[in-house]
N, C-alpha and C positions, 0 to 999 in steps of 0.2 A: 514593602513592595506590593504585597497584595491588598492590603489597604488602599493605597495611594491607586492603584489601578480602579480596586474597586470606586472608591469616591470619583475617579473621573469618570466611568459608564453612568456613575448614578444621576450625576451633574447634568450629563449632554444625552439624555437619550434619545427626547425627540430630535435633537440635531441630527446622530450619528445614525437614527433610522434615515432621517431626511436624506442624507450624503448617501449614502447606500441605494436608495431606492433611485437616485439623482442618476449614479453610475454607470446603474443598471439601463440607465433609461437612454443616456447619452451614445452616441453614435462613439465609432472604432475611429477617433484621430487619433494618428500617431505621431509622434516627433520620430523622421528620420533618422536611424544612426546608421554606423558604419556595419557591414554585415561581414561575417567571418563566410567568404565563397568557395572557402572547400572542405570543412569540417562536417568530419560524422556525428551524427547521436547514433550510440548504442543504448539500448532499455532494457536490462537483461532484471525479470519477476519470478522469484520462487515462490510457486504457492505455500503458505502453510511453514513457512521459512523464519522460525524464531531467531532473534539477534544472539540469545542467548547460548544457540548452538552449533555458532560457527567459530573455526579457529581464530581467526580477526577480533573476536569478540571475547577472547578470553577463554573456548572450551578448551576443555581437557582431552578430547576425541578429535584424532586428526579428520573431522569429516570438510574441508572445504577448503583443501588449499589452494585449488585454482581462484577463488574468490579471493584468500588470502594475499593470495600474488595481487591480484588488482587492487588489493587496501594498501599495498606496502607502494605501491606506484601512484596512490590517489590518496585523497582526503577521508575518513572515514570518519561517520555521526554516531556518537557515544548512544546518542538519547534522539533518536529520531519516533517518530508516532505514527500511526495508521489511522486515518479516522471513524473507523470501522470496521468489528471484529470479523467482517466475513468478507466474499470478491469483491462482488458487485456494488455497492457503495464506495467500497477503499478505493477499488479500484477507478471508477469516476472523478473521487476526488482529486488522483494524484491525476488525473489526464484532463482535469477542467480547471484545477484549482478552485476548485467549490466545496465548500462543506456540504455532508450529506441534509444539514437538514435545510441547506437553500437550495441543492437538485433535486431532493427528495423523491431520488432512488434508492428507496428501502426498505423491499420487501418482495416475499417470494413465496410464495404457499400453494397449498391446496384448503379446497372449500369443500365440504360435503364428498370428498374423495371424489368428485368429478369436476369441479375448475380448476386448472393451475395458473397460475400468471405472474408474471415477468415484468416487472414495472424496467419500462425503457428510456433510454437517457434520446431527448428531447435536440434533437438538431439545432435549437437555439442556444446551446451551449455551443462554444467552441472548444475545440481539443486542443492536445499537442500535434496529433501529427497534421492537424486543420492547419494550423501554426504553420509546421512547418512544409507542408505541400505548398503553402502560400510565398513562402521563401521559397520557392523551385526547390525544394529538396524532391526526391524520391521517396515516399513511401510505403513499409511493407511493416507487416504485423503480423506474427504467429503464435492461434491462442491454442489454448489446449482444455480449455475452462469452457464448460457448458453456459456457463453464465455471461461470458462474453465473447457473444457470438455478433455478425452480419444479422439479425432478425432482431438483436434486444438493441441495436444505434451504437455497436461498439465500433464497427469498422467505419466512422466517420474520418475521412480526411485520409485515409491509405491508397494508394495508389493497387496496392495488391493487398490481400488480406484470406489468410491459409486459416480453415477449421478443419481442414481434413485430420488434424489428428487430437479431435475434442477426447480427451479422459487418456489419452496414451502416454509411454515414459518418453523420455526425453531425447532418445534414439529416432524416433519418427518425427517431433521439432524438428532436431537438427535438421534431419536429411532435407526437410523443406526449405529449410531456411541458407543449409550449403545449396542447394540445387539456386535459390535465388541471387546468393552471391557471385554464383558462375556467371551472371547476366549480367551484373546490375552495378562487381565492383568497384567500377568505373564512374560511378558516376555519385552526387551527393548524395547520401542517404541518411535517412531516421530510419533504424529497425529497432522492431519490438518484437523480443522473443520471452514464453510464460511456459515456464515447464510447470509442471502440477506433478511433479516426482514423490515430494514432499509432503502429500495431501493423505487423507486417513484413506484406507480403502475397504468398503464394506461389501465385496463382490461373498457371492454364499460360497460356506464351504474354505476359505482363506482361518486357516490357526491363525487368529492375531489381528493385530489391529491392523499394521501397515506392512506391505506386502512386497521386498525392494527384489530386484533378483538373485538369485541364490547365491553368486558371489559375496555380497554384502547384506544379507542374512546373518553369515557367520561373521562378519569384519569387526562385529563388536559385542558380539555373542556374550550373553550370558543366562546362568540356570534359573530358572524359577517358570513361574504362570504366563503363560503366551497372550492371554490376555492382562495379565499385570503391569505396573506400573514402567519395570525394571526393564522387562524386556521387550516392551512396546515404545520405550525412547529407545533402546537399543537399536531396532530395527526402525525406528525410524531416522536416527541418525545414521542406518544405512542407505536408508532413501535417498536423504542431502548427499552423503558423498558420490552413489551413485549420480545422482543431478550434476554434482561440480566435475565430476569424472569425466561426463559426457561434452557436460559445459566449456572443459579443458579443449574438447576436438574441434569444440566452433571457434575457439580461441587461436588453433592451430590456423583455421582458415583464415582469419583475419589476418594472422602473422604471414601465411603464405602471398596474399595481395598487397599486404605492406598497408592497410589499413589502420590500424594501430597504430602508426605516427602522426597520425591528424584526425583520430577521432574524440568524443568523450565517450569512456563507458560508464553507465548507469549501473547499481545491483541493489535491489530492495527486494520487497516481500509484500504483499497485500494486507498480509496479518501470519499472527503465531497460532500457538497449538496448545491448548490443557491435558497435563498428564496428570488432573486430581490436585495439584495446586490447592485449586478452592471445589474439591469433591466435583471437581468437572473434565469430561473430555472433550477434547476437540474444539471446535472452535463458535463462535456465533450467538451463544445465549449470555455471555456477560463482558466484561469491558476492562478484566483487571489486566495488568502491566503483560505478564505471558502472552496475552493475544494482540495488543496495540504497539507491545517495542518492536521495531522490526528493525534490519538491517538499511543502510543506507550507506555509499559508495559511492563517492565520483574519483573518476580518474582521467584529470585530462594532464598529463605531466609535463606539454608545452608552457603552460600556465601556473598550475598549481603547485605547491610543494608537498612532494613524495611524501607519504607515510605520516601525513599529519592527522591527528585526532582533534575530535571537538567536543566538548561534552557540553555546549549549549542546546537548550531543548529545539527542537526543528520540527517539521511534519510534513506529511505527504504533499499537500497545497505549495510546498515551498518550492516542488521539484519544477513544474512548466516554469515560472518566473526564474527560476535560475538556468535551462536549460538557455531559454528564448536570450536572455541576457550574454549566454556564455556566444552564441551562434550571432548575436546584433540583432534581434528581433521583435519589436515592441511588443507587449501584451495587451491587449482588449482592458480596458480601467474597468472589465466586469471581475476582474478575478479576485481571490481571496488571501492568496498566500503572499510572498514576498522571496525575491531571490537573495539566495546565499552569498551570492558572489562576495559581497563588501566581508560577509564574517570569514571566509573562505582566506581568502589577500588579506584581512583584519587593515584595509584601510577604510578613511574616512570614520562618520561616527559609527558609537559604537553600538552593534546590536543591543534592539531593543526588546527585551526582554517581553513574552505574548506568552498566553493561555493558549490551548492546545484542547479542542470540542473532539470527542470520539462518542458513539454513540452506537448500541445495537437496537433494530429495531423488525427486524426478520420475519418473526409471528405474527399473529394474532395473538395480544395477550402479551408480548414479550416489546417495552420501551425502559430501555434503559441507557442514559446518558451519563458523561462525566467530564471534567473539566480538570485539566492539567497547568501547574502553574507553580514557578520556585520548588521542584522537586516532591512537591505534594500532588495527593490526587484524590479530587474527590467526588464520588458515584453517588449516584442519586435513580434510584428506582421509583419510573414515574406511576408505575401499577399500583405498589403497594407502599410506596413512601420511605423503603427503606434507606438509612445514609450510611456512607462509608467513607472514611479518610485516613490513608495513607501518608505515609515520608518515603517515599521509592529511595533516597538519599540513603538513609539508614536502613531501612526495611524493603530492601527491593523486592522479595517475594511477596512481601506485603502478608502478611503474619498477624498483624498486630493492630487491628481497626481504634483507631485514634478518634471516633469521632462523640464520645461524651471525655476523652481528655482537651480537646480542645475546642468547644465550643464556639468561643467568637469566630478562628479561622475558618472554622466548621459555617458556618453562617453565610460570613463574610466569603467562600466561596461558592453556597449554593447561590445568591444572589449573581455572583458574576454568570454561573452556569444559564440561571433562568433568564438575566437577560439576554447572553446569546441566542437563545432555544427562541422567545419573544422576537425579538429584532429581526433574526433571519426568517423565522417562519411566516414574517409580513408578505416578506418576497420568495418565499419557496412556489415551485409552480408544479401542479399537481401531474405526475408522470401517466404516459400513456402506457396501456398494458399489453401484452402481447395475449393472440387467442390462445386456445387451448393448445398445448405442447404434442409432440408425437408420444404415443404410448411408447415406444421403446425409449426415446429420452428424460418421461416425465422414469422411468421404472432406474434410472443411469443416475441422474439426479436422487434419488429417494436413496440407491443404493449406498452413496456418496456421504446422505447425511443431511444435504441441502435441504431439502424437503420432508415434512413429517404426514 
């Protein structure tokens, strides 16, 4: 398989730059279809939310059963991807359908400790909720992420869009986003709600890594070093429950408006978290399986059938084409991913099996790519040349660097990696940056981690 893919990239490449750049270039026709005129999108994003450690996903720690309930009533992706270990990338791709390195949003720094800048996503992209305001839906967005804000091109296409609770838990979400449904639910809506419950917190003076409230502090308590390995998942798997705890009450609200019978809800993750896996914490400086698998959740139970798994690989870029599809909504022939739908019903033909580009590139000094494909994974650091290949199939922590046992695969994947990296960066369009940040956000940011 990965042969055969590869010799067909190899075969056609000035074709498929050709087609690509063709795409890009061609005007928004659409074939009319029939459009679903009363369906919700719900978009519910935990930041920092590994797939790894929610009950749906096989933990052993009851941290998530409001989430649970929604995988038991929806379709839920075994092996879904992130295309980038940190927000602001991931997050663009799953709202553009673009790979990071064709928006090429990515990156975030300080210079000489007095520039900071915000590379921003470029209004020639179209969004989901551009998407869907265009369908007369209503939309409204609630970030909590300093990174996606009104100032970096995040609130494109929202009708209403709340930062008022940038870095806060998920208590102050809510309240904004119940206060919007007292309004609003009546009428068609796209919401997008991003708690950051789940995010490392570096505030001074905090014992430990991650900081949930003192309820769920103790919920999964255990002895040893507060900043160790043991008791900093511990405490962070009180974060999540705390998140889905909270998440349970906006779930209440929807059941009290009777919204739940006609909407789809969405549940993913931007990216995971390292607890020393690979002598790393947190998130952003590498690209192994703990920061890229995330959760993925559709629930629309009109449609779909209840409680199904999938363990075909999928990604971020998949989500706008399957939302637009579920709602009758064509997409812009600019996008990157493909909707689920057909895998989802498993009619028609049958999913076609695709690579899967993630990529971190955050620093100065920090590009590192890798390419997913048939349960393998293989990293490639463009700095220093280092390689690395995985079976996530057999070795999902990935333990066990395969890359002088297997050689030709080893190969024959860096080649697929370089030509996507090649092809897309024809057409990547170099982002605008934001000016210097406020000193109390650029110190909010640093504290976080974001920034070095």
């Amino acid at each position: 398989m990965i042969m055969a893919l590869y010799k067909l990239k190899r075969c056609f490449p000035a074709c498929i730059a050709s087609a690509l750049i063709l795409l890009l270039c061609l005007g928004c026709v659409r074939k009319p279809v029939e459009k679903n005129t009363n369906l919700n999108i719900i978009l519910i994003t935990i930041d920092a939310a590994r797939a790894d450690h929610l009950g749906a996903y096989g933990y052993k720690r009851a941290t998530s059963p409001n989430v649970d309930r929604i995988a038991k009533n929806g379709v839920l992706f075994e092996n879904c991807y992130s295309h980038a270990s940190w927000t602001l990338p991931s997050m663009i791709s799953m709202f553009t359908s673009i790979l990071p390195v064709t928006h090429g949003n990515v990156r975030a720094q300080i210079e000489s400790k007095k520039i900071i800048y915000q590379e921003v996503l470029s209004d020639d992209f179209e969004t989901l909720p551009e998407f869907m305001k265009s369908a007369g839906y209503t939309t409204a967005g609630f970030s909590t992420n300093g990174h996606l804000i009104r100032k970096e091109g995040f609130a494109q296409g929202f009708d209403y869009y709340d930062e008022e609770c940038l870095w806060e838990n998920a208590e102050c979400v809510n309240e904004k986003a119940i206060s919007w449904l007292e309004n609003n639910h009546d009428k068609k809506f796209f919401m997008w709600v991003h708690y950051i419950d789940a995010h490392a917190d570096h505030q001074p003076g905090i014992k430990g890594r991650y900081n949930p409230p003192e309820k769920y502090k103790e919920m999964f308590n255990v002895e040893g070093d507060p900043m160790g390995k043991e008791v900093s998942e511990a405490l962070y798997d009180g974060e999540i429950r705390h998140c889905d705890d909270v998440f349970g009450e906006l779930l209440k609200e929807f059941e009290k408006y009777g919204i739940l019978e006609n909407s789809v809800i969405v549940i993913t993750s931007d990216h995971g978290e390292s607890f020393m896996e690979h002598g790393k914490w947190y998130h952003a400086d590498n690209v192994y399986r703990e920061l890229i698998h995330v959760p993925f959740i559709i629930s629309y139970p009109p449609r779909f059938e209840k409680g199904k798994k999938i363990d075909t690989v999928v990604s971020h870029i998949d989500l706008l084409p399957t939302l637009l599809e579920i709602a009758g909504i064509n997409p812009a022939p600019r996008i990157e991913g493909k909707s689920l739908v057909t895998l989802i019903e498993e009619k028609g033909n049958k999913w076609e099996d695709k690579s899967v580009y993630c990529e971190t590139r955050k620093y100065e000094g920090l590009d590192i790519r890798t390419i997913i494909l048939d349960n393998y994974q293989y990293i490639l650091n463009y700095k220093d040349g280092m390689e690395e290949l995985y079976n996530m199939a057999d070795d999902p922590l990935e333990t066990k660097n395969l890359i002088n046992e297997k050689k030709i695969l080893s190969a024959e994947m860096r080649k697929i990696l370089e030509h996507e990296v090649s092809t897309k960066e024809k057409l990547a369009k170099k982002p605008l940056l934001v000016e210097e940040m406020e000193k109390e956000r650029i110190e909010k940011l640093r504290l976080l981690g974001y920034i070095k």
